[in-house]
C-alpha positions as CSV (number, residue, x, y, z in Angstrom):
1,X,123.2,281.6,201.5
2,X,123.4,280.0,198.3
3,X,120.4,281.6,197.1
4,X,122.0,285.1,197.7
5,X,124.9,283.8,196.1
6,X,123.3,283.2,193.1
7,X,121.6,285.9,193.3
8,X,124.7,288.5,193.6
9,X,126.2,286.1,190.6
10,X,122.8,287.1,188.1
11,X,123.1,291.0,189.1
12,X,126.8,291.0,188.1
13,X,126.4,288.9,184.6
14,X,123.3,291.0,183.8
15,X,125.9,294.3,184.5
16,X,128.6,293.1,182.4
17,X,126.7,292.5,179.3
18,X,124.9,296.0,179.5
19,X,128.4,297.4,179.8
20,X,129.7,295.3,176.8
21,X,126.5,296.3,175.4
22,X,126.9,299.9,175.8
23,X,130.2,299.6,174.7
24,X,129.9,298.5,171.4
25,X,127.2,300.9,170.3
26,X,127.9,303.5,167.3
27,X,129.0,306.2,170.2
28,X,131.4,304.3,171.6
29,X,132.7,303.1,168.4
30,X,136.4,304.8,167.9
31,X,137.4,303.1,164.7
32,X,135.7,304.8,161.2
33,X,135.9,301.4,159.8
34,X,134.1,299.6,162.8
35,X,131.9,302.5,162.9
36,X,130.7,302.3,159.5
37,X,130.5,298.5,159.4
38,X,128.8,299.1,162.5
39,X,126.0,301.5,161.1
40,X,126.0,299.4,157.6
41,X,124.9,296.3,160.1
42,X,122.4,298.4,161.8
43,X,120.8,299.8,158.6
44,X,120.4,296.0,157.3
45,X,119.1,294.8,160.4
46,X,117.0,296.7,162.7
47,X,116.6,299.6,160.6
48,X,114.3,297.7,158.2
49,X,111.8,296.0,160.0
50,X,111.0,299.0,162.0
51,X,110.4,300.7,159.4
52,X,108.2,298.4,157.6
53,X,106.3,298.1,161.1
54,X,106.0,302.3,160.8
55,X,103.6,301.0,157.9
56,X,102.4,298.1,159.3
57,X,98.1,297.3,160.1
58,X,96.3,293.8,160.4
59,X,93.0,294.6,158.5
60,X,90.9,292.1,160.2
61,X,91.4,293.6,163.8
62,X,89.9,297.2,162.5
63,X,86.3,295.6,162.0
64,X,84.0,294.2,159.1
65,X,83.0,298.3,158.3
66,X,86.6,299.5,158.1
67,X,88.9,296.4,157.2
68,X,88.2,296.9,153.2
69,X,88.2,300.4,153.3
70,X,92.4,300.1,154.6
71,X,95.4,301.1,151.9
72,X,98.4,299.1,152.8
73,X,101.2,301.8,152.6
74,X,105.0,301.6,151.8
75,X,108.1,303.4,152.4
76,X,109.0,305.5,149.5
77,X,111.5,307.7,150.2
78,X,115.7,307.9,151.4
79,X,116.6,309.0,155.1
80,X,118.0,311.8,153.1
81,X,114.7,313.1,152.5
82,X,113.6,312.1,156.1
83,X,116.3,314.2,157.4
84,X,115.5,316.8,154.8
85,X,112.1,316.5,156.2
86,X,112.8,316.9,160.1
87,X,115.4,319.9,158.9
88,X,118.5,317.6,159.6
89,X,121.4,316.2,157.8
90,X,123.4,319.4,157.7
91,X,127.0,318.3,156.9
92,X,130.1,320.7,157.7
93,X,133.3,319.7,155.6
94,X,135.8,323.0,155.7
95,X,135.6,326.7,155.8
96,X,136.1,329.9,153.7
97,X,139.4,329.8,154.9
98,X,140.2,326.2,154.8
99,X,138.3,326.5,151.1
100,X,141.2,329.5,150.1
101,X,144.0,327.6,151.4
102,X,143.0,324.4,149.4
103,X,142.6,326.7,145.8
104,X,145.0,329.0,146.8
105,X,143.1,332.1,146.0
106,X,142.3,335.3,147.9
107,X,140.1,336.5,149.8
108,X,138.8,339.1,147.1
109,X,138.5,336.0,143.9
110,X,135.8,335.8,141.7
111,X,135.1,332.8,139.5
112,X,132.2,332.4,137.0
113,X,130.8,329.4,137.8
114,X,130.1,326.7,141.0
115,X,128.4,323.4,140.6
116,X,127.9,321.4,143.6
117,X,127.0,318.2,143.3
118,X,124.5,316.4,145.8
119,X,124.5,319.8,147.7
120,X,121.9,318.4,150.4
121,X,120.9,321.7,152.4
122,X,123.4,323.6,151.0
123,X,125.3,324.4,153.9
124,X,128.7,323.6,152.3
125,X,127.5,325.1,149.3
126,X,127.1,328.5,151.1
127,X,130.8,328.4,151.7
128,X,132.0,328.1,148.8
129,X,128.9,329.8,147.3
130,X,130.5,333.9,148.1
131,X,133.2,333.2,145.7
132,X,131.3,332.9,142.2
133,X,129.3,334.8,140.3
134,X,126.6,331.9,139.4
135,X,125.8,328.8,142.0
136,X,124.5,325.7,140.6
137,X,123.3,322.7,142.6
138,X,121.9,318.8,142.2
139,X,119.7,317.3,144.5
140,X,117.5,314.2,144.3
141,X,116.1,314.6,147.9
142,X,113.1,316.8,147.2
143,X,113.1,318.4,150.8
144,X,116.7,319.6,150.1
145,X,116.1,320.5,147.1
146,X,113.4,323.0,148.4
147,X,116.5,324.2,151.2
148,X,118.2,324.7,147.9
149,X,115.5,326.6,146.4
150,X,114.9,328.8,149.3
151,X,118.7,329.9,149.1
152,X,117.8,330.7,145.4
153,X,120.6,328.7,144.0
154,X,120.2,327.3,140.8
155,X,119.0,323.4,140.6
156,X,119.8,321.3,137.8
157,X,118.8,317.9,137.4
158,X,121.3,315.0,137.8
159,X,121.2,313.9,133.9
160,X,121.1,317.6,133.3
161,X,124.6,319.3,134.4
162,X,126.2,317.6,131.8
163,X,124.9,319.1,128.9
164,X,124.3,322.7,129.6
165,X,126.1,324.1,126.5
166,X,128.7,325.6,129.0
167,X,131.3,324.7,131.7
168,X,132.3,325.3,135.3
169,X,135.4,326.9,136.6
170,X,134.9,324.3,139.8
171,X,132.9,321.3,140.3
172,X,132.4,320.5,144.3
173,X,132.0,316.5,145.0
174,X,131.8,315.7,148.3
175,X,131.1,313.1,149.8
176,X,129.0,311.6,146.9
177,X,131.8,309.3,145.2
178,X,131.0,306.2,147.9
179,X,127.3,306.9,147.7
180,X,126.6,306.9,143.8
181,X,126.2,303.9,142.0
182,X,128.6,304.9,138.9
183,X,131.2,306.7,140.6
184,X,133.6,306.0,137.8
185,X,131.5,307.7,135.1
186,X,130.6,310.3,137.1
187,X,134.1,311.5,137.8
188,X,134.3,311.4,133.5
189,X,131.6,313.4,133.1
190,X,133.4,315.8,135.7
191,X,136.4,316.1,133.6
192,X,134.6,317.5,130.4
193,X,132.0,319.5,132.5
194,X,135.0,321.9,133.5
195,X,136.7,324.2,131.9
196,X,140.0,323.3,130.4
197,X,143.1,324.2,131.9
198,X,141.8,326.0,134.5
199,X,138.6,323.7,135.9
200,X,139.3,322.1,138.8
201,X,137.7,319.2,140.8
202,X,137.1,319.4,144.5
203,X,136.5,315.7,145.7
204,X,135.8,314.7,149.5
205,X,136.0,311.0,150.1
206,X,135.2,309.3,153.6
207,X,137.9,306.9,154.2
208,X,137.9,304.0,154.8
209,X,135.9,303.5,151.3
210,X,132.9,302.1,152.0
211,X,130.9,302.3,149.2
212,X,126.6,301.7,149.3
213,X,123.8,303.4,147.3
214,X,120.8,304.0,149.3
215,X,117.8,302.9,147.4
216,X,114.1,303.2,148.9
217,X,115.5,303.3,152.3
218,X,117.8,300.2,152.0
219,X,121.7,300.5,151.5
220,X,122.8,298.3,148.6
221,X,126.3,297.9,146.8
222,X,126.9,300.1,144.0
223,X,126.7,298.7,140.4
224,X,130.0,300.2,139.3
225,X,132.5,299.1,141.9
226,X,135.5,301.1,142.8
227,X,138.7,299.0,144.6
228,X,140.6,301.0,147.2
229,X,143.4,298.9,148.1
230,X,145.5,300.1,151.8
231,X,143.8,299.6,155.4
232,X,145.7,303.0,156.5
233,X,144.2,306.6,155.8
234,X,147.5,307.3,154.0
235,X,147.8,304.4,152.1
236,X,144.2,304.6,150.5
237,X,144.9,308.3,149.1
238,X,147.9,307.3,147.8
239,X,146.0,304.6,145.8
240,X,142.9,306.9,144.8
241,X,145.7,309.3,143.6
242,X,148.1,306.4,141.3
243,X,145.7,304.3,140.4
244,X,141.6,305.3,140.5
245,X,142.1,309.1,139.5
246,X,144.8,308.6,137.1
247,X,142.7,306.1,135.3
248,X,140.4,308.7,134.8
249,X,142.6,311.8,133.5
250,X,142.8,313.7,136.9
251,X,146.3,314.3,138.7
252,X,145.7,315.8,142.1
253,X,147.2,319.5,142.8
254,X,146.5,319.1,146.4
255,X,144.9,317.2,149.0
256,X,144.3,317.4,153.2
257,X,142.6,315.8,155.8
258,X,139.4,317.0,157.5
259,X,136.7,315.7,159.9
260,X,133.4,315.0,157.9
261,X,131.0,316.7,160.9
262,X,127.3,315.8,160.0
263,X,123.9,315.9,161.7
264,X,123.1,312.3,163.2
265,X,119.5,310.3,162.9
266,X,117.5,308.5,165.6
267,X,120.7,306.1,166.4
268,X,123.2,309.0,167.0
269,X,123.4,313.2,167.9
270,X,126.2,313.5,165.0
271,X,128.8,311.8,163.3
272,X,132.4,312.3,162.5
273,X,133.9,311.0,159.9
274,X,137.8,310.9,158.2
275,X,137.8,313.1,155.1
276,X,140.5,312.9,152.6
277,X,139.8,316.3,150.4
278,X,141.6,316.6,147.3
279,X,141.8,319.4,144.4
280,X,142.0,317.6,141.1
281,X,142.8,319.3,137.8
282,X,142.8,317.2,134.3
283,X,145.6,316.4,132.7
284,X,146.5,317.9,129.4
C-alpha cells in the first residue's frame, strides 16, 4: 500500500512541475516585460551553447586520415540573417490607413522621398512605400537586403544615408531605437537628414524599453545607453516625449499604440509586442 502511495505521490509532483513548467514558457508569458526578460534569459542561456554545438566536431573520433583535414567552424552571422535566410522575420506594425491617420494625409498624397531605416524584408516598407515617389532602405542583414533588392527599392548603406547631398520628406524608424548601439546619435543624424519644416520622423518603440544590440548572434547592452524612467506603458511615452526626444530637438505631433506582430523563431510561432508609434517633427 505504501508503495502505491508513493507511487501516486511521484506521478502528481512530476505533473505539477510540467504544468509550472509549461506555464512559464514564452507562450504563456502575458506580461511584455516578463516576456522579454524571459526571451533575453533564453537567448543568454540555452540559445548559445546550442548553437556552438551546431558547429561543434571532436577531431580525434573522425580517424588518423580525416582528423587533420577538419576546419573548425564558427557562427558568423545575426538571427536576423537566419530568419532572412529561412524567409522569416516579417514584422507587421500598421496599415495604409493606420499610416494616413498618423500623417494625416490623403489617400491620393505624394511625397518625394521615403527612407526606412533597418527595413528587414521590407514588408512595412511596402506600406508606406505607394506614397512617394523614391524609396530608400538600410539593411545590414544581407538576406534582407536581397528581399529589398528584389522589391527594387533603393539600398543605402548605414554610414551612407547621412550624406547623400539631399534630404527626406520622412524617415521611418521602427523598431530599431532599442536595438542600435547609438540610439541617441542616430535620432541626431535623423533630424538633419529631413527636410526642414516639413520632414517628419516616424519612430516605433517596443515598450517596456529593453534595449540590446545583437552582435554575432549574442545580445549585448548597447554602448550608448538610453534611461526610460515609468514601469506603465503611459508613463514611459510620456518620458521619451519630455525628456529623451526633447533632448534631441524633436517635439512629437502625434503618437498611438499598436501591437508590434512579427514572425517568431524555433522558441515561438510569432510574437506580439506593445508599440508606442510616434510622429516627430524638429523644432524650429
Amino acid at each position: 500500500m505504501r508503495t502505491l502511495l508513493f507511487g501516486v505521490w511521484v506521478v502528481v509532483y512530476v505533473s505539477v512541475l510540467l504544468v509550472a513548467r509549461k506555464m512559464w514558457t514564452a507562450k504563456y508569458t502575458r506580461s511584455p516585460l516578463a516576456r522579454t526578460l524571459f526571451m533575453n534569459a533564453l537567448t543568454n542561456s540555452d540559445f548559445e551553447p546550442q548553437v556552438q554545438e551546431w558547429y561543434h566536431c571532436t577531431p580525434d573520433l573522425l580517424g588518423e586520415k580525416i582528423q587533420h583535414l577538419f576546419v573548425q567552424s564558427h557562427p558568423i552571422i545575426s538571427r536576423t540573417s537566419i530568419n532572412g535566410f529561412l524567409g522569416r522575420g516579417s514584422m507587421f506594425v500598421f496599415s495604409q490607413n493606420q499610416f494616413r491617420q498618423l500623417l494625416q494625409i490623403d489617400p491620393d498624397w505624394k511625397g518625394e522621398k521615403l527612407l526606412d531605416l533597418g527595413a528587414g524584408d521590407g514588408g512595412v516598407t511596402d506600406v508606406m512605400g505607394s506614397f512617394f515617389k523614391e524609396v530608400y532602405a538600410t539593411e545590414v542583414s544581407p538576406p534582407m537586403r536581397w528581399h529589398l533588392q528584389r522589391k527594387n527599392y533603393r539600398l543605402l548603406e548605414i554610414d551612407e544615408w547621412q550624406n547623400t547631398g539631399f534630404q527626406y520628406d520622412i524617415i521611418s524608424c521602427l523598431n530599431l531605437l532599442d536595438r542600435c548601439d547609438e540610439p541617441l546619435q542616430l535620432l541626431r543624424d535623423i533630424k538633419k537628414a529631413l527636410v526642414p519644416r516639413t520632414g517628419r520622423l516616424i519612430l516605433a518603440v517596443v515598450l517596456p524599453f529593453q534595449p540590446y544590440v545583437e552582435i554575432r548572434g549574442r545580445w549585448v547592452r548597447p554602448a550608448e545607453h538610453i534611461c526610460v524612467n515609468g514601469t506603465t506603458w503611459e508613463e514611459q511615452v510620456r518620458n521619451l516625449s519630455d525628456i529623451i526626444f526633447h533632448s534631441i530637438g524633436f517635439e512629437v505631433e502625434a503618437v498611438t499604440r499598436l501591437p508590434y506582430l512579427c514572425e517568431g523563431d524555433m522558441h515561438q510561432d510569432y510574437y506580439v509586442l506593445d508599440d508606442a508609434v510616434f510622429v516627430l517633427k524638429p523644432q524650429e
